[in-house]
DRENMAR-754677 format. One line per 4 residues: number of its first residue (from 1); their letters; for each residue x, z, y of N, C-alpha, C. Coordinates in Angstrom, 3 decimals, m for minus. Each point is the difference from the previous one (the first is absolute). Example, Ala and Ser with C-alpha at 12.3 -4.5 7.8 and 13.67 -1.06 7.14 Angstrom:
1	AS	13.190/7.800/m5.690/m0.890/0.000/1.190/0.900/0.000/1.200  m0.350/m0.720/1.050/0.820/0.060/1.190/m0.770/0.730/1.090
***
This chain:
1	XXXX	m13.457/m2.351/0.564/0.633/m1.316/0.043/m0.486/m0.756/1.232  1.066/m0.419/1.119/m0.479/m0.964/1.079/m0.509/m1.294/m0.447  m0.704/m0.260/m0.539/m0.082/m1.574/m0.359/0.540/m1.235/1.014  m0.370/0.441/1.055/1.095/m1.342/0.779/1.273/m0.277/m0.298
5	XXXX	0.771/1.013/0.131/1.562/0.651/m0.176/m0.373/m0.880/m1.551  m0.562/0.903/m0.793/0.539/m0.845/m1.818/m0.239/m1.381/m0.319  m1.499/m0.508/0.603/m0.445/m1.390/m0.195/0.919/m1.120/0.653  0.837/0.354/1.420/0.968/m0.955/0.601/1.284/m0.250/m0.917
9	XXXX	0.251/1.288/m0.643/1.531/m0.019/m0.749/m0.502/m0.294/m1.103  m0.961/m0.003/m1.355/m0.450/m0.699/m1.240/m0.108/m0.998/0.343  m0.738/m0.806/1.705/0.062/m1.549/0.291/1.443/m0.642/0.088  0.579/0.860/0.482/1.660/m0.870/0.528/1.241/0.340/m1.362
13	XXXX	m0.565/1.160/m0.677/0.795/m0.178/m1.381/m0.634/m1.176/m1.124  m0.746/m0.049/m0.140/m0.603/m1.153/m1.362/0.250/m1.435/1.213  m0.118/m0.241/1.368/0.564/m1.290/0.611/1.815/0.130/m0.577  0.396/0.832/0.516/1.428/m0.086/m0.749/0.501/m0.331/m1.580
17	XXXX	m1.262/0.496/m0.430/0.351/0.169/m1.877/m0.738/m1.700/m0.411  m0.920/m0.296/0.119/m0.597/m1.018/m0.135/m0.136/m0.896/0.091  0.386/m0.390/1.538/0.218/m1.264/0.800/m1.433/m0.977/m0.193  0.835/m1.164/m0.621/m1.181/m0.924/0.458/m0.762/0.089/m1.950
21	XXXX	0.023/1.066/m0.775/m0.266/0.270/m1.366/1.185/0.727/m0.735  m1.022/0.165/m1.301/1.130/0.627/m1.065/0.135/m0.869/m1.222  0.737/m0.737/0.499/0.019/m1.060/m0.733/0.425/m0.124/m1.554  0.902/1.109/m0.235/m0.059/0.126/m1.452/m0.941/0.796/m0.617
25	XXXX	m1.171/0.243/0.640/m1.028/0.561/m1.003/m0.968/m1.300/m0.078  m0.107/m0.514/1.420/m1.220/m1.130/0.438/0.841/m0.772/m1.695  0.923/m0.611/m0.099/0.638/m0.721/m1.446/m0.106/0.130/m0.964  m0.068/0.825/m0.763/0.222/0.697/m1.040/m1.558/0.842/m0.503
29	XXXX	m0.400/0.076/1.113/m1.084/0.956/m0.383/m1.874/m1.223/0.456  m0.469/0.783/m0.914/m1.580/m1.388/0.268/m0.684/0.745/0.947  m0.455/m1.064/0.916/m0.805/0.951/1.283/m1.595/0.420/m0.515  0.016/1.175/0.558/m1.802/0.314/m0.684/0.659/1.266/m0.768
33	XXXX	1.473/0.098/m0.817/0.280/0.878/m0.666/m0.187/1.421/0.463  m0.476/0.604/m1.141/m0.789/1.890/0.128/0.915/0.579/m0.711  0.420/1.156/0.529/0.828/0.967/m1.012/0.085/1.375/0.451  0.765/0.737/m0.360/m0.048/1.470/0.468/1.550/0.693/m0.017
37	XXXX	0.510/0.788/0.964/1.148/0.366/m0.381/0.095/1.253/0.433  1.053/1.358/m0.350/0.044/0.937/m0.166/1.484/0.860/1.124  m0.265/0.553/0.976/1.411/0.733/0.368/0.633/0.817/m0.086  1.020/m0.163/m0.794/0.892/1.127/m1.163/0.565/0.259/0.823
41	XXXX	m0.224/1.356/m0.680/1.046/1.087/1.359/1.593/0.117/m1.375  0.879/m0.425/0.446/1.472/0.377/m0.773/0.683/1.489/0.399  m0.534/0.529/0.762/1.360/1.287/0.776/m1.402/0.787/0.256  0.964/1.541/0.454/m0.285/1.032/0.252/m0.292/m0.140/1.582
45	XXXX	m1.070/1.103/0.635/m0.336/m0.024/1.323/m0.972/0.061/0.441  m0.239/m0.225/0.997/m1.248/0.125/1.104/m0.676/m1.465/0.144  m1.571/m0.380/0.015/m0.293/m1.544/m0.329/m0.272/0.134/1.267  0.129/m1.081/0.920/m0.577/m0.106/1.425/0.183/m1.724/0.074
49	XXXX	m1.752/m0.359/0.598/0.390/m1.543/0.296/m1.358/m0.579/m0.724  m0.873/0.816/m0.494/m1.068/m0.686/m1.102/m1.198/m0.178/1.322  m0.065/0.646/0.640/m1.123/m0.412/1.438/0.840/m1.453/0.406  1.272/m0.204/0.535/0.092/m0.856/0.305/m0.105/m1.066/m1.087
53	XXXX	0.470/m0.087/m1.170/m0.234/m0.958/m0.802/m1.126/m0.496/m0.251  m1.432/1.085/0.270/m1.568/m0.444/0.354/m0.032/m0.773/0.705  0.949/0.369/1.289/m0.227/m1.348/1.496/0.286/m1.182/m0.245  1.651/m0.055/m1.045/m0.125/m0.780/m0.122/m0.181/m1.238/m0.662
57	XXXX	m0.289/0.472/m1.184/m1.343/m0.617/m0.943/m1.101/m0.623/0.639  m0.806/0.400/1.334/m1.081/m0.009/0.156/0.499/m1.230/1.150  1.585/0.107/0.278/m0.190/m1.336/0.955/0.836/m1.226/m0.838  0.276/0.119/m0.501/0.562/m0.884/m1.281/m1.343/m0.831/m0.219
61	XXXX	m0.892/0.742/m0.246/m1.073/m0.467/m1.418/m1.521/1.155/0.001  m0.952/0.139/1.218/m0.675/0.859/m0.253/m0.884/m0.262/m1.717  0.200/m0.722/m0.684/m0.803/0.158/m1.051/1.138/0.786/m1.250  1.034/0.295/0.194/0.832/0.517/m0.811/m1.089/1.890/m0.249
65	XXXX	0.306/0.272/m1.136/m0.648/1.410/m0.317/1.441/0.837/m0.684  m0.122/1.393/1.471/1.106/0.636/m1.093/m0.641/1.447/m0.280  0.547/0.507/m1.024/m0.733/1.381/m0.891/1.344/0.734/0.652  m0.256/1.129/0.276/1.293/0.346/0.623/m0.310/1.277/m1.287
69	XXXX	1.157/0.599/m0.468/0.148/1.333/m1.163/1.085/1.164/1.273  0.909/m0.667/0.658/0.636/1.493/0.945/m0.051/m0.320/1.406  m0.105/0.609/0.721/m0.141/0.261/1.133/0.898/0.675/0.687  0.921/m0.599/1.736/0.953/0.417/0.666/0.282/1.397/0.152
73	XXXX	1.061/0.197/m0.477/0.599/1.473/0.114/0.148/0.308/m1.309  m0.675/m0.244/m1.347/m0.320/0.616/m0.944/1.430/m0.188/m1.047  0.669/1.045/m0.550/1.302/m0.059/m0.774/0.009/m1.081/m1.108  0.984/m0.908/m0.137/m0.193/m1.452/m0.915/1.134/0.519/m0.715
77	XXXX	m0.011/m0.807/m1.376/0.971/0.452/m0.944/m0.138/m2.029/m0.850  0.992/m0.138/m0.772/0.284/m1.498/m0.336/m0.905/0.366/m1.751  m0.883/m1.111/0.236/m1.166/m0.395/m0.496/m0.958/0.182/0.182  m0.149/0.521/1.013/m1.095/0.343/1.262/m0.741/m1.444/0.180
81	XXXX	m0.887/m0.514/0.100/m0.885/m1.111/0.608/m0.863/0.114/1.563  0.456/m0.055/1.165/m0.797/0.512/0.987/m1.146/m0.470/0.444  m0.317/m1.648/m0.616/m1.495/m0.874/0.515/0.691/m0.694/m0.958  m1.499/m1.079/m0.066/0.097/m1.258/m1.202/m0.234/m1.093/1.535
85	XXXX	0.051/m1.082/m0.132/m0.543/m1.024/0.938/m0.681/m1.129/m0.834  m1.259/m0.650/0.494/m0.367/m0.630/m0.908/m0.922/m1.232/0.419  0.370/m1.319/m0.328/m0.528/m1.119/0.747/0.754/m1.332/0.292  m0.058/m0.785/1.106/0.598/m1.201/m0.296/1.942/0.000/m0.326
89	XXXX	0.300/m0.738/m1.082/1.509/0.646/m0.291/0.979/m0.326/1.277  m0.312/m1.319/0.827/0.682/m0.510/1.333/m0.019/1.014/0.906  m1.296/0.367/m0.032/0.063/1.092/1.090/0.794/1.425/m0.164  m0.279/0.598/m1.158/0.947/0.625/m0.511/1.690/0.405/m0.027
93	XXXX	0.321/m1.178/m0.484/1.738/m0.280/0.272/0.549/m0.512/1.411  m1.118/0.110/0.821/0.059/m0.471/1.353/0.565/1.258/0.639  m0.992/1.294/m0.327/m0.044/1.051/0.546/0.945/0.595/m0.573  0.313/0.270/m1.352/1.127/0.591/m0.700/1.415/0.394/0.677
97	XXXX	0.558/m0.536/0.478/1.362/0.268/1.037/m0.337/0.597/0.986  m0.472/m0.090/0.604/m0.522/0.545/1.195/m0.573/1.290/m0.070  m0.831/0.455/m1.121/m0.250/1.032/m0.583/0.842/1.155/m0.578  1.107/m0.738/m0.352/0.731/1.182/m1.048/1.180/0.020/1.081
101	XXXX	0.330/m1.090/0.832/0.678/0.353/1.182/m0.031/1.216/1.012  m1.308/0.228/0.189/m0.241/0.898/0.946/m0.532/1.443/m0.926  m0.291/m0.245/m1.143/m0.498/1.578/m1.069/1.341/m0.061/0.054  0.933/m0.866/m1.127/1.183/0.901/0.220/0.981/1.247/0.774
105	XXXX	0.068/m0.672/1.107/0.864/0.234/1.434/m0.948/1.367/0.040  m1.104/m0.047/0.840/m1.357/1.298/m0.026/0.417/1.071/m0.653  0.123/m0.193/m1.461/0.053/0.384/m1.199/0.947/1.200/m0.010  1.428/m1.334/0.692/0.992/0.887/0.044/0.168/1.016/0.848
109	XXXX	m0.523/m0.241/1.436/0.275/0.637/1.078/m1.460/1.314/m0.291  m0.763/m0.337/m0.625/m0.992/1.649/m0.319/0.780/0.583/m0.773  0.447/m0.292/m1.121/0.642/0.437/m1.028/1.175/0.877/1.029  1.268/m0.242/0.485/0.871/0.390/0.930/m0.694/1.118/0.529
113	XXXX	m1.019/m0.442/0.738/m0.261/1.203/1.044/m1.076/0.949/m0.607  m0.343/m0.300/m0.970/m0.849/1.213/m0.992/1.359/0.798/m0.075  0.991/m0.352/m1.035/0.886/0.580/m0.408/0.774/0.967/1.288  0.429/m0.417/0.928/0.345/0.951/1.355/m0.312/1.205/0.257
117	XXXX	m1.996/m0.812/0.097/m0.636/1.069/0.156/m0.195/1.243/m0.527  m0.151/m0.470/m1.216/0.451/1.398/m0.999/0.835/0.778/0.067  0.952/m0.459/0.797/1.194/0.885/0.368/m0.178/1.186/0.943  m1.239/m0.411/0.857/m0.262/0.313/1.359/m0.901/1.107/m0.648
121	XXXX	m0.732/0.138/m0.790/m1.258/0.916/m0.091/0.436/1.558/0.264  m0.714/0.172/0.808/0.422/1.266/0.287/0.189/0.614/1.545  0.448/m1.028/0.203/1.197/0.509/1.116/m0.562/m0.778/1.405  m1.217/m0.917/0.256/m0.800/0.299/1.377/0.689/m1.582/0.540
125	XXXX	0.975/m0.261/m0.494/0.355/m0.933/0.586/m0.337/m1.757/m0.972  m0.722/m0.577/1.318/m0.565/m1.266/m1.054/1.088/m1.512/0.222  m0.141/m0.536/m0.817/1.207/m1.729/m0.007/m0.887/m1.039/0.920  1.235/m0.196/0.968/m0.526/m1.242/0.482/0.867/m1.386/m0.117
129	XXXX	m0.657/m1.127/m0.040/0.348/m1.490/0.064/0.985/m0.178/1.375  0.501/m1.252/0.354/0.231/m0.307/1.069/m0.292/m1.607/0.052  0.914/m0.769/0.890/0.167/m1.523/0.217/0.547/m0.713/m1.075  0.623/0.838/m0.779/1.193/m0.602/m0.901/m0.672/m1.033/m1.057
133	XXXX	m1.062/m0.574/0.296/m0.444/m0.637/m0.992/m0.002/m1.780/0.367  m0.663/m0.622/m1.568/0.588/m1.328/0.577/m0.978/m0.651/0.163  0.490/m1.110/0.925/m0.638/m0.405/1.289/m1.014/m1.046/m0.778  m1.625/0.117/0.439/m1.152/m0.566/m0.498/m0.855/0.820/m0.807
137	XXXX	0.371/1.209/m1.070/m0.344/0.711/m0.288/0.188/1.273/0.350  0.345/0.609/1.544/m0.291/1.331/m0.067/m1.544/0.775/m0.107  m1.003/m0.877/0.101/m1.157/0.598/m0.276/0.284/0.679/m1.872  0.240/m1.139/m0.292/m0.283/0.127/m1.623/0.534/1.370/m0.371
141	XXXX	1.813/m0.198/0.494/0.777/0.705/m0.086/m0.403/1.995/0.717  m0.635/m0.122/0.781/0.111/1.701/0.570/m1.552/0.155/m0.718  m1.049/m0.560/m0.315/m1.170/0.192/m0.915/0.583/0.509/m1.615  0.502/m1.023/m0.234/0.955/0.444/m1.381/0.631/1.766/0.171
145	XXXX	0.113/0.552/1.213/0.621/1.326/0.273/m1.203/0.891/m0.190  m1.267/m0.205/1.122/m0.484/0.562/0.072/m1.115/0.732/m1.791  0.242/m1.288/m0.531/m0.637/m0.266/m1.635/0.940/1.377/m0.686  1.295/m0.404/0.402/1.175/1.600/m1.146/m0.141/0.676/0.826
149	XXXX	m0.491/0.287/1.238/m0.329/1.677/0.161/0.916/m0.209/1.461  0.337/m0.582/0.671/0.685/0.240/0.911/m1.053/m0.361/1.348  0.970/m0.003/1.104/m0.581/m0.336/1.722/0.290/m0.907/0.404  m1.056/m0.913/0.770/1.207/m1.186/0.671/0.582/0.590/1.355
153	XXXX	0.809/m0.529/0.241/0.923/0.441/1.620/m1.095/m1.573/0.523  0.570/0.032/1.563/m0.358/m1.141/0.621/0.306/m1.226/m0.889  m1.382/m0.794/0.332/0.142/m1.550/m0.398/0.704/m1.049/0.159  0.553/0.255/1.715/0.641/m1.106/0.241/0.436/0.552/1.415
157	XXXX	0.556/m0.800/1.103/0.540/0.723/1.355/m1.013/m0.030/0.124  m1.195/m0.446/0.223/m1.154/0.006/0.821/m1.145/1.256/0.456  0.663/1.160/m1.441/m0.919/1.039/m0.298/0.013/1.432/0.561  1.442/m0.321/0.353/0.561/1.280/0.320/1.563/0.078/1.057
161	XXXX	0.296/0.585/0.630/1.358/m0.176/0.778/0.772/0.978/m0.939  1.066/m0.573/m0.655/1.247/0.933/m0.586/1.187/m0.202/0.590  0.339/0.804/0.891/1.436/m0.411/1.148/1.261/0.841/m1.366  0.694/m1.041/m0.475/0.814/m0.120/m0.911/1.368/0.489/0.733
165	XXXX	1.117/0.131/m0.586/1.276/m0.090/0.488/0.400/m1.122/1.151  m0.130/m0.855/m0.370/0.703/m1.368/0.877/m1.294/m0.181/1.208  m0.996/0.098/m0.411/m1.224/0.207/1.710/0.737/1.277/0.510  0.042/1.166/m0.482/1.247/1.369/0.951/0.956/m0.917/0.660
169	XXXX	0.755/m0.402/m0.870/1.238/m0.424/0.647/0.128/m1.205/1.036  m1.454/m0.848/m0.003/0.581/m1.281/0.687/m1.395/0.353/1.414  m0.639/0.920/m0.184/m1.018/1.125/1.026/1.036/1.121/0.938  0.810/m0.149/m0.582/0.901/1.545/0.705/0.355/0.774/m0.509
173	XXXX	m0.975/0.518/m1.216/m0.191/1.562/0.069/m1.496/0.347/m0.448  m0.171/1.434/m1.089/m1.267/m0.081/m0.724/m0.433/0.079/1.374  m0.158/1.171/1.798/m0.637/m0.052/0.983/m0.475/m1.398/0.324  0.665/m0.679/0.150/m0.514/m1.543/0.371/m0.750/m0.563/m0.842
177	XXXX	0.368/m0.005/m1.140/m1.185/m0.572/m1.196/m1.234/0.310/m0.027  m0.119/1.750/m0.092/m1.510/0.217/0.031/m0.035/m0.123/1.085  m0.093/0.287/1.237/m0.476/m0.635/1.583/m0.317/m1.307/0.101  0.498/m0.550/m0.606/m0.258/m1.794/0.261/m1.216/m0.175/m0.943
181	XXXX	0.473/0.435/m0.754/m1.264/m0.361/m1.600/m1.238/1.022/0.672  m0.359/0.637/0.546/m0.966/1.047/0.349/m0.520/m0.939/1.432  0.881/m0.111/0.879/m0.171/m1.134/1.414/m0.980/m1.390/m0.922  0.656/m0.785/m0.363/m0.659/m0.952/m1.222/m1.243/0.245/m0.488
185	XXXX	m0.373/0.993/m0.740/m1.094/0.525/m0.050/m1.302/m0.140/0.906  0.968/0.039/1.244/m1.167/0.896/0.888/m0.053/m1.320/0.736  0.995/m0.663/m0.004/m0.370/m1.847/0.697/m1.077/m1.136/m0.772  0.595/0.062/m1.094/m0.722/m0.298/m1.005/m1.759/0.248/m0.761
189	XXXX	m0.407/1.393/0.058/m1.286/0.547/m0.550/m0.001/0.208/m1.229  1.418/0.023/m0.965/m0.143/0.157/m1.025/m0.003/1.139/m0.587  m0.426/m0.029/m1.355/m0.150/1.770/m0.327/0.493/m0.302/m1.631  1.543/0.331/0.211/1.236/0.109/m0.768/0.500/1.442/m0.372
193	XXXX	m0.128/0.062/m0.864/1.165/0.826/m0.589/1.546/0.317/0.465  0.695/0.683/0.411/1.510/m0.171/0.467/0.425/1.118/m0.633  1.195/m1.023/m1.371/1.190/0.838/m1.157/1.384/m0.242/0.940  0.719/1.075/m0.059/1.311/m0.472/0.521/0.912/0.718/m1.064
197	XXXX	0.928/m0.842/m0.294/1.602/0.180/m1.207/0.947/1.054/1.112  0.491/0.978/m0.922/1.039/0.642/0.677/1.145/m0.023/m0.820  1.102/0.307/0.146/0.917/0.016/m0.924/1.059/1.074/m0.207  m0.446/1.002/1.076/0.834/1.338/m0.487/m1.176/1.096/0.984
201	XXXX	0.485/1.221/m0.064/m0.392/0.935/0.593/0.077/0.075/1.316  0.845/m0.842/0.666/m0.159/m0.051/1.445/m0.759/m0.872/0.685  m0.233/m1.090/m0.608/m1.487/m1.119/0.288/m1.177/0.866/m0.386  m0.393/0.861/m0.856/m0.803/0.454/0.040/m0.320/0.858/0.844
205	XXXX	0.516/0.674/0.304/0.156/1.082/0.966/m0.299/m0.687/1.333  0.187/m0.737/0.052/m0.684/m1.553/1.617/m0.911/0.154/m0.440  m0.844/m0.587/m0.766/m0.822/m0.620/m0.512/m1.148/1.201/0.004  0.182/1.317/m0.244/m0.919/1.176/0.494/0.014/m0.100/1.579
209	XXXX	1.414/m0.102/0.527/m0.268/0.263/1.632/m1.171/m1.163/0.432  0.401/m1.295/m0.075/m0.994/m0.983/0.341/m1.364/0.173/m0.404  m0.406/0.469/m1.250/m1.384/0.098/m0.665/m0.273/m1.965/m0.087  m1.415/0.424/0.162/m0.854/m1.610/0.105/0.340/m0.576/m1.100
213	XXXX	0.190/0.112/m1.503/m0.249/m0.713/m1.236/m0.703/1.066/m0.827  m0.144/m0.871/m1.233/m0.834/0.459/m0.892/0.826/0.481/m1.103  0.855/m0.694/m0.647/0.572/0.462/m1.249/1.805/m0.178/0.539  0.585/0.407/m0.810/1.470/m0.470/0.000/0.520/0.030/m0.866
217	XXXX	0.967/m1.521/m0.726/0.151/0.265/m1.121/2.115/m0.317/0.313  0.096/1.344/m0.918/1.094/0.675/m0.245/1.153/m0.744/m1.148  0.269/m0.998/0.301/0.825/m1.085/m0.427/1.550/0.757/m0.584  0.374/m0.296/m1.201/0.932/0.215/m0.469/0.554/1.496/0.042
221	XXXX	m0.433/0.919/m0.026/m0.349/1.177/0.238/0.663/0.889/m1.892  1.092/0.638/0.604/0.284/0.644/m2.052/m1.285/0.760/0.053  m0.379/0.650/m1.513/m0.948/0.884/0.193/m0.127/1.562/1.265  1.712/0.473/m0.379/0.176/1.171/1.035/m0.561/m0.064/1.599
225	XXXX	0.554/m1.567/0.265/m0.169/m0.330/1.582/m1.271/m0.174/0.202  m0.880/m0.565/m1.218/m1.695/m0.119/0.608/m0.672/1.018/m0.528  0.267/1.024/m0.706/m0.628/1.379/m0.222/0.167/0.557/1.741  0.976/0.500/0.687/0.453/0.197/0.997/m0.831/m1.242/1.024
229	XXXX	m0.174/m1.059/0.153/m0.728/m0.766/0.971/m1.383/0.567/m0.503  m0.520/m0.123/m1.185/m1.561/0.904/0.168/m0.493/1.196/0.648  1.365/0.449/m0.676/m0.485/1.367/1.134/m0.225/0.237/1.367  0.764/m0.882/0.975/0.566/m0.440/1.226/m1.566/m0.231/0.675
233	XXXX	m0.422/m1.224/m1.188/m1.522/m0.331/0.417/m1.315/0.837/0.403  0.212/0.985/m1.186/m1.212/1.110/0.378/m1.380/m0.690/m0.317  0.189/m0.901/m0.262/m1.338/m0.705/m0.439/m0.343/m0.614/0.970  0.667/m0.475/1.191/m0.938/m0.962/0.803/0.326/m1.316/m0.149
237	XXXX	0.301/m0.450/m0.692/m0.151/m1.797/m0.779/0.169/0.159/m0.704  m0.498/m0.974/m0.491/0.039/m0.213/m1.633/1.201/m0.871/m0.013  0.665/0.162/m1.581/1.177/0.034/m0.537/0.048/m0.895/m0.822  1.351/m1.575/0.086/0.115/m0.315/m1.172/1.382/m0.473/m0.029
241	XXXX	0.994/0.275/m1.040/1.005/m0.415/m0.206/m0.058/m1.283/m1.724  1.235/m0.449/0.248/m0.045/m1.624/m0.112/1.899/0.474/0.229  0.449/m1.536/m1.486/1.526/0.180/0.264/0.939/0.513/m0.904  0.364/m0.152/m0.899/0.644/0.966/m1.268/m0.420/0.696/m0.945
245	XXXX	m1.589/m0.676/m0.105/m0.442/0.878/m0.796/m0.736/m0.909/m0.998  0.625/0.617/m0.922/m0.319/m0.138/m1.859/m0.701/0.292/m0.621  m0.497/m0.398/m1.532/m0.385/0.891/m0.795/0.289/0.890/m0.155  1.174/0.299/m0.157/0.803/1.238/m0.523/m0.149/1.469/0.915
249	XXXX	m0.085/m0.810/1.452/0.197/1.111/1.269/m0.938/0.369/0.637  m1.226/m1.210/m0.456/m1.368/0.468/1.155/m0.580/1.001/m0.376  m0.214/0.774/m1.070/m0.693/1.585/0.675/0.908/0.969/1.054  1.079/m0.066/m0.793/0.789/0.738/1.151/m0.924/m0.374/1.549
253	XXXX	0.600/m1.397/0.438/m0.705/m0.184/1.052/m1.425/0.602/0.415  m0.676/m0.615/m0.673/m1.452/1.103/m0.836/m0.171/1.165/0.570  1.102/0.979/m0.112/0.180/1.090/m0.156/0.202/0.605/1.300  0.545/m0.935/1.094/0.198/0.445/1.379/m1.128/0.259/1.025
257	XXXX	m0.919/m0.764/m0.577/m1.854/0.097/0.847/0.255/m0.595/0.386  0.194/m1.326/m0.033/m0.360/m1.099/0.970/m1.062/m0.751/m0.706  m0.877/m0.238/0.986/m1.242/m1.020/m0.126/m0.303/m1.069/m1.111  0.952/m0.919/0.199/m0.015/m1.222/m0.465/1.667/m0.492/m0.255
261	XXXX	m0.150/m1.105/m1.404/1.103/m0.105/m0.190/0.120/m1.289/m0.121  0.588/m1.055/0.725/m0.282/m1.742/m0.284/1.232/m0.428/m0.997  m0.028/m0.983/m0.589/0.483/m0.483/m1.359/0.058/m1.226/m0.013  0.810/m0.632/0.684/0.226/m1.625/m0.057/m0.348/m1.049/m1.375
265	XXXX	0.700/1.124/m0.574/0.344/m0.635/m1.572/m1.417/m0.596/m0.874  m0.970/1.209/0.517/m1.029/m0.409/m0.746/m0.870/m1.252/0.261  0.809/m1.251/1.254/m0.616/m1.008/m0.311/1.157/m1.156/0.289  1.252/0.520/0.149/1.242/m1.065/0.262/0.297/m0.350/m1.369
269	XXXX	0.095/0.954/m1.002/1.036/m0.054/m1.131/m0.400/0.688/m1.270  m1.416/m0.262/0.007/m0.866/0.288/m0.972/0.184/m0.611/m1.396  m0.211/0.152/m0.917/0.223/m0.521/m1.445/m1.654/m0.641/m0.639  m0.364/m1.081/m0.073/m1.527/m0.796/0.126/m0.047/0.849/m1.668
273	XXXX	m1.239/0.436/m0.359/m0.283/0.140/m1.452/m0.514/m1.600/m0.668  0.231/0.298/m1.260/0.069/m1.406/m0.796/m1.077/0.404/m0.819  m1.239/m1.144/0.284/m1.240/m1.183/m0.310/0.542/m1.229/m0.262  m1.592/0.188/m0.752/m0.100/m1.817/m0.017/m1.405/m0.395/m0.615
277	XXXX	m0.391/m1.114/0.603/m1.775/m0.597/m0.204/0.449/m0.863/m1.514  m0.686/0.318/m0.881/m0.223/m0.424/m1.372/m0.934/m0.640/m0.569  m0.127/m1.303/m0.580/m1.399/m0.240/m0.461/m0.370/0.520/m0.581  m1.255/m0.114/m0.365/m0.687/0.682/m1.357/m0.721/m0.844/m0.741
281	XX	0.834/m0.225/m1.095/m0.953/m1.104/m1.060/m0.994/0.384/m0.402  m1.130/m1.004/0.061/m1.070/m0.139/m0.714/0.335/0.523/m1.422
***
C-alpha cells in the first residue's frame, strides 16, 4: 500500500462526504457516545479493501479499534463478518460510507478477476488491467486486481509508452512511431517501456522489420489470426491481445500462447458486491 497515494484520496473523499460535519449523527446521536459495529458481507466473492479500511479508520479516528476475522483475497460468502469496529459512534458512521464504498467496488473487481483467472489456469497466459478505470480511484481499482489474482498493465501515461492505433496513424506509420518514441527516449533519459497496437498481420510484420519495442499488443485479433501472429513472433516480444474477448472466448485466446491478456471490463463495468456496517447491540 502507497500510503501517500491512499492517505491524499481518504483526505479528499471524507472532505467530500463530510464537509463542514455529519450533521445528522452530531443531532441525534450524544457526543462521547461508544459503540461497536460489524461488516456483513451479503454476496458471494473475493473480500478486498480491509487494509484500506485500517487506513481509513486510523485517519478518521486513530483511537477507533478494529478486530479484523478475514483478510484480502480470502473467499466471502453472505453472513460472513470480515472486522468488528469499535469506539466513538461519530467517528464510526463518519467512516462507514467511505468504507463500504471502496470494500464494495474492490470486492467486486477481485471477485471478477479471480473468476477470469480461473479460466486461465493452465495455459501460461496471465490477465491484465488497463486505464479503463474511474478517475480518483485507479490505485484502489488495479490493487483490487492484483488482490483476485491478476497483473496491473501501466498506471498511467507516465509509466510506459503504448503507441496505440491513432499515435500510428496521426505519427505516419508503426516506422515513425517507434523511431520517434525510441528518438524521445534518447532526448529525454528516460527508461520506458515501448508497447505498440497492431491491427492485422501486416503492421506486424513492420513492426518485426523496425524492432526497438518490447511487447506488442495484438488488438482485435479472432483467435485463428493471433494463433498465426504468435507464431510469426518466435518469441521475441512478449505478447498481449486485448479486444473481443469474453468470458466465454478467453481460453481459446489462452490457447494461442500469447503472453498476456488485458480486460477492460474488470474495472469499467464491474458489479460492486453487497455489504453493509451494522451495529451491534449491547
Amino acid at each position: 500500500m502507497d500510503k501517500t497515494i491512499i492517505d491524499d484520496f481518504i483526505k479528499n473523499a471524507l472532505t467530500e462526504d463530510v464537509g463542514d460535519g455529519d450533521h445528522t449523527s452530531l443531532s441525534t446521536i450524544p457526543k462521547g457516545t461508544r459503540g461497536k459495529a460489524k461488516l456483513l458481507i451479503k454476496d458471494e466473492g473475493i473480500l478486498a479493501g480491509v487494509e484500506l479500511a485500517q487506513e481509513i479508520c486510523r485517519i478518521v479516528d486513530e483511537s477507533l479499534q478494529l478486530e479484523i476475522f478475514l483478510n484480502d483475497g480470502v473467499e466471502i460468502n453472505p453472513g460472513d463478518i470480515a472486522f468488528t469496529i469499535e469506539g466513538s459512534v461519530h467517528s464510526i458512521l463518519k467512516a462507514e460510507r467511505l468504507v463500504l464504498n471502496c470494500m464494495q467496488r474492490m470486492s467486486g473487481i477481485a471477485t471478477k478477476t479471480h473468476e477470469i483467472t480461473q479460466l486461465l489456469e493452465g495455459t501460461g497466459t496471465k490477465l491484465l488491467d488497463t486505464r479503463k478505470t474511474t478517475p480518483g480511484m485507479r490505485y484502489l481499482e488495479k490493487w483490487a486486481v492484483k488482490i483476485g489474482g491478476g497483473v496491473n498493465h501501466r498506471f498511467g501515461l507516465y509509466d510506459m509508452i503504448l503507441i496505440k492505433d491513432n499515435h500510428v496513424d496521426y505519427s505516419g506509420g508503426i516506422a515513425n512511431a517507434i523511431n520517434n518514441a525510441k528518438d524521445y527516449l534518447a532526448e529525454t533519459g528516460k527508461n520506458l517501456q515501448i508497447e505498440i497496437e497492431v491491427r492485422n498481420l501486416d503492421e506486424l510484420e513492420e513492426v518485426f522489420q523496425t524492432g526497438g519495442v518490447n511487447r506488442i499488443l495484438l488488438d482485435n485479433f479472432k483467435p485463428d489470426v493471433l494463433q498465426q501472429a504468435v507464431a510469426m513472433n518466435k518469441g521475441r516480444f512478449i505478447t498481449e491481445a486485448s479486444g473481443g474477448i469474453t468470458i466465454d472466448n478467453i481460453r481459446d485466446y489462452a490457447n494461442c500462447g500469447v503472453d498476456y491478456i488485458s480486460v477492460g471490463a474488470l474495472t469499467h463495468s464491474v458489479k460492486s458486491l453487497d455489504m453493509s456496517l451494522k451495529a451491534v447491540k449491547a
